[in-house]
N, C-alpha and C positions, 0 to 999 in steps of 0.2 A: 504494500500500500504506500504509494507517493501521499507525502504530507505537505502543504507548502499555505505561506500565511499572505494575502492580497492587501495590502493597502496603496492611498492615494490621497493626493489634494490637500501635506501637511501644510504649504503656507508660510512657510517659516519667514521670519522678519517683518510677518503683519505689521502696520500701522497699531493697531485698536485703539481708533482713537476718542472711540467712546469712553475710553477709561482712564482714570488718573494718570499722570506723568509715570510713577512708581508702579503701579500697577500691570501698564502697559508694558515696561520695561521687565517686571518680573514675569508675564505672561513670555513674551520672548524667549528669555531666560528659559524657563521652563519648556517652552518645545523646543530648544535644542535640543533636550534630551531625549525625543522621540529615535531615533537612530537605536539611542540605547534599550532604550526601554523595549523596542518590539524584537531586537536582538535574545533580551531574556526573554521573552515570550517565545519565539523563536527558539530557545535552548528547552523552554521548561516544558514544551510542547512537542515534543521532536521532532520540529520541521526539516524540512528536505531542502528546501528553496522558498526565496522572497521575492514576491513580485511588486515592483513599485510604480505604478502607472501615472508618474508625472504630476505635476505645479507642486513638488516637495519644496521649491522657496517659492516666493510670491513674486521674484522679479528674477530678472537674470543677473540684479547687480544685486549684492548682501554684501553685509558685513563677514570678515574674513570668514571671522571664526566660528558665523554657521556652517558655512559646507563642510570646514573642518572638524567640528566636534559630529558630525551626522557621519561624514565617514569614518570616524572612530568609533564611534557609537555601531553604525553596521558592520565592520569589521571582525568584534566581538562574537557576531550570531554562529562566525566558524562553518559557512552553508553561502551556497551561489544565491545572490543577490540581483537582481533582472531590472534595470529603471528607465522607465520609457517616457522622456521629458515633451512636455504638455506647451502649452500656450503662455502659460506665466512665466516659465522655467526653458525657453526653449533653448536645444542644443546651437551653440556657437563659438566660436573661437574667442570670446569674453566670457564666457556661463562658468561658472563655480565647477562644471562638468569638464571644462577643458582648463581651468587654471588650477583645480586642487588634486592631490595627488591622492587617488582613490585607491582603497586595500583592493590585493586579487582576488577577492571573493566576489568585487562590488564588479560588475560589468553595465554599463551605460550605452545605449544604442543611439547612436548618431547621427543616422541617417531618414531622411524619407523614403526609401524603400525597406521593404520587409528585410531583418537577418535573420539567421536562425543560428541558434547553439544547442548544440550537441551535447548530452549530459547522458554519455553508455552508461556510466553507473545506477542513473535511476530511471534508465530506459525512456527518456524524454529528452524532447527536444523545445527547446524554449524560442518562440518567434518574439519580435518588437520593431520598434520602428518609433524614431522621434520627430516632432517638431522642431523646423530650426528655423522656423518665425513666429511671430504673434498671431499670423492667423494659419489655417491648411483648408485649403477650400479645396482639395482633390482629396481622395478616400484612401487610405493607405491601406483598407483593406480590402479596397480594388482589385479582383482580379488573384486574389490569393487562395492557394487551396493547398492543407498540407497532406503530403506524402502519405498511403493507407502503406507503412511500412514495419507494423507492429506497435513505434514506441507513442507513449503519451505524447501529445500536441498540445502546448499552452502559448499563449501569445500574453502579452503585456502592450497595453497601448490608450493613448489618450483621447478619449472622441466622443460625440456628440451620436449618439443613435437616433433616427428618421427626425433628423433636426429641423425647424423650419425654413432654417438660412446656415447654406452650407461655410458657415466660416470657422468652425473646430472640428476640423476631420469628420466629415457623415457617414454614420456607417449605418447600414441598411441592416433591416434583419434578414432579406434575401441573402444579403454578403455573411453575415455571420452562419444562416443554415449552410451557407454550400463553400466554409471551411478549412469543414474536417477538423474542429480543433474540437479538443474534450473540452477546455475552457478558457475563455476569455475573461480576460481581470482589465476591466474598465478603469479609466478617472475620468474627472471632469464635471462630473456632478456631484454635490454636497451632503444629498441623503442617499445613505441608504437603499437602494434598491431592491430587495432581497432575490433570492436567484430567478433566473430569468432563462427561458429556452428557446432558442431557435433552429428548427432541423433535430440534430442532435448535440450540437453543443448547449452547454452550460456557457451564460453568461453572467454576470452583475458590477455596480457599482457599489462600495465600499463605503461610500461615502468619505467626509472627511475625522482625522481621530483628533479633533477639538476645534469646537463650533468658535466663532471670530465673533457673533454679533446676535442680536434676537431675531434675525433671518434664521440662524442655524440651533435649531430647539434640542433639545433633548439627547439621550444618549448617542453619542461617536464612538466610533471605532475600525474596526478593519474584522477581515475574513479568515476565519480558519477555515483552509478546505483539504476533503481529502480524494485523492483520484483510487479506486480500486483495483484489484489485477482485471477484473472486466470492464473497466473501462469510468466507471459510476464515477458523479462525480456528486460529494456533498459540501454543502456550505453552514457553518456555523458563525453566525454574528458574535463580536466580543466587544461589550464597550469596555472600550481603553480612555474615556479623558478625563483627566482630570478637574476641570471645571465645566459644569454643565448651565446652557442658558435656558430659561425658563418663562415663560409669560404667565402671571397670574390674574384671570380678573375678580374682583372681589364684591359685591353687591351690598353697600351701606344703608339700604332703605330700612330706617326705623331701629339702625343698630349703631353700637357703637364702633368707629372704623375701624377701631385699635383691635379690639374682642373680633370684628370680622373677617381680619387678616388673620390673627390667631387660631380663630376654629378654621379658617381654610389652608392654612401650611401646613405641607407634610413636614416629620419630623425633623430630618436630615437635609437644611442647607446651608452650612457652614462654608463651603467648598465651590458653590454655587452662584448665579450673577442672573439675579431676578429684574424682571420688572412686575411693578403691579399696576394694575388696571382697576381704578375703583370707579364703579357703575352704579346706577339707582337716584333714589332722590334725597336728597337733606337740604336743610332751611338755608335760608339765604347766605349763612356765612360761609358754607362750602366744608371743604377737608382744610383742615392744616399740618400740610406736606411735610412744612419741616420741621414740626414738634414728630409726626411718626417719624421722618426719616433718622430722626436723633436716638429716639426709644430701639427701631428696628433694625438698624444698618449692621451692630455687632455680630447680627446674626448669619450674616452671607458677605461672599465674598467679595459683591459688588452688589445695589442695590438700588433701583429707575424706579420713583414711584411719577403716577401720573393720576389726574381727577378727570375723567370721566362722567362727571354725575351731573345730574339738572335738576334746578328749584323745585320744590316743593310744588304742586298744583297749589295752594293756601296760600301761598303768595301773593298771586295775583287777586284774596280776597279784597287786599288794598287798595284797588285799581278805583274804588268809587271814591275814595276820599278827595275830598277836592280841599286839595293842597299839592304842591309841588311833589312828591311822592309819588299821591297819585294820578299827577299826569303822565311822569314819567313808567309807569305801571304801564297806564292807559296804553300807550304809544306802544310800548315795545309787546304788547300783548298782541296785538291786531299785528305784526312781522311772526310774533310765535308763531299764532294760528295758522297764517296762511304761507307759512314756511315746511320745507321739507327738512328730514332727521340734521343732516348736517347743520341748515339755517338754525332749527331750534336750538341748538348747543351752543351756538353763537351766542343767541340772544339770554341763554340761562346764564352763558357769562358776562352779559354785559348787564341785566339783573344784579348781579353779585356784587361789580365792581362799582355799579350804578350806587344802589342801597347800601355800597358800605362807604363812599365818597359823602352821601346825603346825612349819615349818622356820623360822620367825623371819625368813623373807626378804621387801622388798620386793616387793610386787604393780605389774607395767607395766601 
């Protein structure tokens, strides 16, 4: 049984510039050591081979000492390494791939045409093929079919499957049935895809092993897969990251926010980089964001909250008073009404800001 672990799309040298100066800088820090880390995984797992299907940095320019600590980090795994550099990372005579001096285990495919490597010992043969610009609007898996010559068939490669605009490699799932590989290790895309079939190949994307932003939810990681003596091929998901993003929304109608964020978090997120979303309705003074984000923040690793919510219906009970109040009621009542959801949220905010300008009160 051939064992071999799929990942793609680390990113390395993100911006995150949603996050503090320190933070950002520690987030960095911290996926450098992606290299290492899937290396033990790699060991504790007994993989055979690594397939890395490209944008492992987020540019082709980085800081030295990523490509370097990522190839010491790969190095370690002690097993043929496969990396089939993507659109962000594309191969050329400036990429971290032609200027750092990579262990023999790691091999880097070059070119826009298919290679193939030879691996008698685990009776497989390893295809790829890189990008060596920012876009590839021709199919690199154009035209390829691999040899029915007994061994395992795996490709590594970075691409866009029945894309709607062919500018990251399109590959068809006509091209992927007709092959011949046991399995294709995609990048390119952020989630998860779980396994995927066309013809008889296995395909999927891995997604990436730690989310950049609250585009990228939930658990990341990478593929453990295994190829059988008949051919089988299985895939098992692992999340690997260590910080997870999260979107929480929280419903403060008639409650207190603080108590309504508490009964909705689950236990464990020290680790984590939330946002919350508080929906529903409360009285004219709104949420005060940053009395909770004071109380909540110790709690997680990063921490977005946002107000969501709209006035009271009872508010507008004001609207008949005739005094300045309630002409201003008046007014913005008759935009509520005949406004759609977005307008209304407008004008619940300008209720708030309105009503706490009129009482001389600070606005939270």
């Amino acid at each position: 049984m051939l064992r071999f672990i799929h990942a793609s799309d680390f990113h390395l040298d993100s911006a995150f510039h949603a996050l503090s100066p320190q933070r950002a800088a520690e987030r960095r820090r911290e996926s450098r050591e992606l290299g290492a880390r899937l290396a033990e995984e790699a060991l504790r797992r007994g993989a055979d081979l690594m397939l890395l299907s490209g944008d492992l940095f987020d540019g082709t320019s980085s800081f030295r000492e990523t490509p370097e600590e990522l190839a010491r980090g790969l190095s370690r795994a002690g097993i043929s390494v496969f990396i089939a550099p993507g659109n962000h990372d594309f191969y050329s005579a400036d990429s971290p791939y032609a200027t750092v001096q990579w262990p023999d285990n790691v091999y880097i495919f070059k070119s826009g045409e298919i290679e193939s490597v030879d691996l008698p010992d685990l009776n497989c043969t390893v295809h790829g093929a890189a990008f060596t610009a920012p876009e590839q609007s021709a199919g690199l898996l154009t035209g390829f079919s691999a040899p029915q010559d007994g061994r395992i068939h795996l490709m590594a490669l970075h691409g866009d499957v029945e894309p709607s605009a062919p500018r990251y490699n399109p590959v068809t799932k006509a091209e992927i049935a007709a092959s011949g590989l046991a399995y294709l290790a995609l990048g390119h895309v952020h989630a998860a895809s779980g396994p995927q079939k066309s013809g008889r190949t296995l395909w999927a994307y891995p997604g990436c092993p730690e989310g950049r932003g609250f585009d990228e939810l939930g658990d990341k990681g990478f593929y453990f897969g295994t190829v059988s003596d008949e051919g089988v091929v299985t895939l098992e998901f692992i999340p690997f990251a260590r910080h997870r993003y999260e979107i929480l929304t929280v419903d403060v109608t008639d409650r207190d926010p603080r108590e309504a964020v508490e009964a909705t978090l689950p236990k464990w997120t020290t680790y984590d980089l939330y946002r919350i979303l508080f929906t529903g309705e409360t009285d004219e003074r709104g949420i005060d964001l940053t009395a909770l984000e004071t109380v909540l923040s110790g709690r997680f690793y990063a921490l977005e909250l946002r107000d969501g919510t709209r006035v009271r219906q009872d508010v507008w009970a004001r609207a008949g008073e005739d005094s300045l109040r309630g002409e201003f009621l008046r007014r913005l009542r008759q935009q509520y009404d005949a406004g759609d959801e977005e307008e209304r949220e407008c004008v619940s905010r300008a209720v708030r800001f309105g009503l706490a300008a009129l009482d001389h009160r600070d606005i939270l």
